[in-house]
C-alpha positions in Angstrom: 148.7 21.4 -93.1 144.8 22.0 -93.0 145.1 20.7 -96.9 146.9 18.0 -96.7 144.3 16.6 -93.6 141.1 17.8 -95.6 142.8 15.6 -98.7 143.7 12.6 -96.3 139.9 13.0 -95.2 138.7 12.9 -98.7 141.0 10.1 -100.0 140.2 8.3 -96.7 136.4 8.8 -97.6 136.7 8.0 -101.2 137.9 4.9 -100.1 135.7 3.6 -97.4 132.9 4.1 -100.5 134.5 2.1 -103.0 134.8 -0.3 -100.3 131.3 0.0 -99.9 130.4 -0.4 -103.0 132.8 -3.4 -103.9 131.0 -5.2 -100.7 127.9 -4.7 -101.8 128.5 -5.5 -105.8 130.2 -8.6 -104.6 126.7 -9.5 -102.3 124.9 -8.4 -105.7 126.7 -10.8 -107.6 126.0 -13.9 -105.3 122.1 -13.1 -104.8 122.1 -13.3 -108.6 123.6 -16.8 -108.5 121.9 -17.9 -105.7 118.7 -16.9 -107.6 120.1 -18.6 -110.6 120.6 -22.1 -109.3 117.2 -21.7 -107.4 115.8 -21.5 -110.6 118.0 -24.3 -111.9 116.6 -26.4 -109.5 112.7 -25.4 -109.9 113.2 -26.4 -113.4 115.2 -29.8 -112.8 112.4 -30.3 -110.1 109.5 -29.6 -112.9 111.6 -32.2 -115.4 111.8 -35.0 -112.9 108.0 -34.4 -111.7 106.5 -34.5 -115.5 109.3 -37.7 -116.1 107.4 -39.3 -113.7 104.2 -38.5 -114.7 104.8 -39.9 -117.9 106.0 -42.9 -116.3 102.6 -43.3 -114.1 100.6 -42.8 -117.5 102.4 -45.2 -119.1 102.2 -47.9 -116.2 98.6 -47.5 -116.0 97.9 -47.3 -119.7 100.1 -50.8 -119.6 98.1 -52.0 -116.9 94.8 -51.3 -118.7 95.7 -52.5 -121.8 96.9 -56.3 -119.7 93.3 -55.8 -118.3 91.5 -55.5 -121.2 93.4 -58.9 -122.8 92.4 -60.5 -119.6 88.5 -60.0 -120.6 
């Protein structure tokens, strides 16, 4: 019987790693998209801040040019 326990041990073993590792691949996988979208939303974030930018530039460049026909 000492074989059969020392294979149950093993098998048991083998399996608490592969659970180990299946737990850990899976938290892997969601850092990766966590990290992802983080960076999906730095770059919507950038996109949005140089839109408006480019808005303010164009309001004052609007404004200035009113200005000047005001002279």
């Amino acid at each position: 019987m000492g074989v059969f326990d020392n294979a149950k041990d093993a098998a048991e073993a083998t399996g608490k790693k592969v659970g180990e590792w299946a737990d850990d691949t899976k938290d892997r996988i969601g850092d990766k998209v966590d990290e992802v979208k983080a960076d999906a939303e730095v770059k919507r974030t950038e996109g949005d801040v140089k839109k408006a930018e480019a808005e303010r530039d164009a309001t004052h460049a609007k404004n200035d040019y009113k200005e000047n026909l005001r002279d």
